[in-house]
C-alpha positions in Angstrom: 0.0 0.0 0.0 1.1 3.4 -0.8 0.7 6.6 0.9 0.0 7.8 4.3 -1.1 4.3 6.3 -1.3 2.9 9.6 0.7 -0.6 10.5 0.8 -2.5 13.1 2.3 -6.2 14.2 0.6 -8.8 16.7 1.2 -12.3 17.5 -1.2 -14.6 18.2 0.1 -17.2 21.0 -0.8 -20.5 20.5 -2.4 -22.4 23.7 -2.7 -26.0 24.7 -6.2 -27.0 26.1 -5.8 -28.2 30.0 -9.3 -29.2 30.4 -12.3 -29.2 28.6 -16.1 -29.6 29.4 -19.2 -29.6 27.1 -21.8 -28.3 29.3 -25.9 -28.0 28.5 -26.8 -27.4 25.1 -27.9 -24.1 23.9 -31.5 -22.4 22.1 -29.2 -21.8 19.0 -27.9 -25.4 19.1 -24.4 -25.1 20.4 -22.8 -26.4 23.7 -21.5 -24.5 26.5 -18.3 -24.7 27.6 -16.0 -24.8 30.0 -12.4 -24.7 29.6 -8.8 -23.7 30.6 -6.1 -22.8 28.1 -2.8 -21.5 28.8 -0.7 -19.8 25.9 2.5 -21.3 24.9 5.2 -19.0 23.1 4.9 -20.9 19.9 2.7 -17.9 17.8 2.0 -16.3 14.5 2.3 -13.2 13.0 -0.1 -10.8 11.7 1.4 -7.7 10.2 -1.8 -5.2 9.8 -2.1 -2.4 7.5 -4.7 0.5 7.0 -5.6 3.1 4.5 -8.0 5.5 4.1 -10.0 5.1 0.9 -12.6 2.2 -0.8 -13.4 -0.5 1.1 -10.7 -3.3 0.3 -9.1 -6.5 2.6 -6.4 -8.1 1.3 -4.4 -11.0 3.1 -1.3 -12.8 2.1 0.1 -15.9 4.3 2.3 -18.7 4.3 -0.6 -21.2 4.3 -3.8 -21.0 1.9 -6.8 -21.4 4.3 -9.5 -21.1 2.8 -12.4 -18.9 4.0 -10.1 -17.3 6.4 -11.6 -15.5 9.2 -9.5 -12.7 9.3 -11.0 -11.7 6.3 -14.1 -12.2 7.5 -13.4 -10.7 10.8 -12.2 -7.5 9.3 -15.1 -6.9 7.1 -17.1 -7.2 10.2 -15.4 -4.5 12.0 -15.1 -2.2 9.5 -19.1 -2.7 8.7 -19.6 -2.6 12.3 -17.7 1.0 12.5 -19.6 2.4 9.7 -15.4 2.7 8.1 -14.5 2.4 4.7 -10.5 1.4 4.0 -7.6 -0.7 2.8 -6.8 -3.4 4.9 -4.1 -5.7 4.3 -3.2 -8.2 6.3 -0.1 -10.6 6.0 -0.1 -13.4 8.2 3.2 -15.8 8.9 1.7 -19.1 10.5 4.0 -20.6 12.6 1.0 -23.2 14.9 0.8 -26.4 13.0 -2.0 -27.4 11.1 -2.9 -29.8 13.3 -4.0 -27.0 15.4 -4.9 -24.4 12.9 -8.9 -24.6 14.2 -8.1 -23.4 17.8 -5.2 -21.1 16.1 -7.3 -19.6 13.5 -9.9 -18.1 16.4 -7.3 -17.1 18.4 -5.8 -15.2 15.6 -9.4 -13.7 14.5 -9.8 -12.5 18.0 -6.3 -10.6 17.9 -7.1 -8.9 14.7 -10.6 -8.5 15.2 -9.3 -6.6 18.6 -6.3 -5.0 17.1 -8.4 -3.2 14.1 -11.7 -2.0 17.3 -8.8 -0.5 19.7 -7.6 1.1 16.2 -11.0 2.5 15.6 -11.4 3.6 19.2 -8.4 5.2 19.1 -9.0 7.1 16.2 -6.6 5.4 13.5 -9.6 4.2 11.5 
């Protein structure tokens, strides 16, 4: 992206699941649950960055994941916001794809946090 932009980097910390409970099941057909997770240093990368201007998300990464949720994510916050902008995202997975399910929400929640403390704050 050229021009005048706002970056950031975050890491998303992998976790290991200590315990896990599936609880009573909800009206919209999902489970509660109860668990415990403790992050690991093991984590990937996101390297975020904003323009003002038309409404486009990009995201390049080391691993094609289809549907990604942090594109997903993104358009949500930016829809929520009432924002238009470029947002590119380039994520370096480093959690192995054995884990990329738990990973891949852990890493929407970081962006999806990252880009509403940037609006907050005035950067969108």
């Amino acid at each position: 992206m050229a021009g005048s932009s706002v970056k950031a980097r975050v890491r998303s910390l992998a976790k290991i699941n200590l315990d896990l409970r599936v609880l009573n099941k909800r009206q919209d057909g999902f489970h509660e649950l109860r668990t415990i997770f403790q992050t690991i240093s093991l984590a990937d990368t996101i390297d975020i960055e904003y323009r003002r201007g038309r409404t486009r998300i990009d995201i390049n990464s080391n691993l094609n994941i289809p549907g990604n949720l942090i594109v997903q994510a993104a358009d949500s916050v930016l829809r929520s916001a009432r924002v238009t902008g470029q947002l590119c995202f380039v994520l370096k997975k480093r959690i192995p794809w054995a884990a990329v399910w738990e990973a891949g929400r852990a890493t929407l929640l970081r962006c999806c946090s990252h880009c509403q403390c940037c609006w907050v704050n005035g950067c969108l």
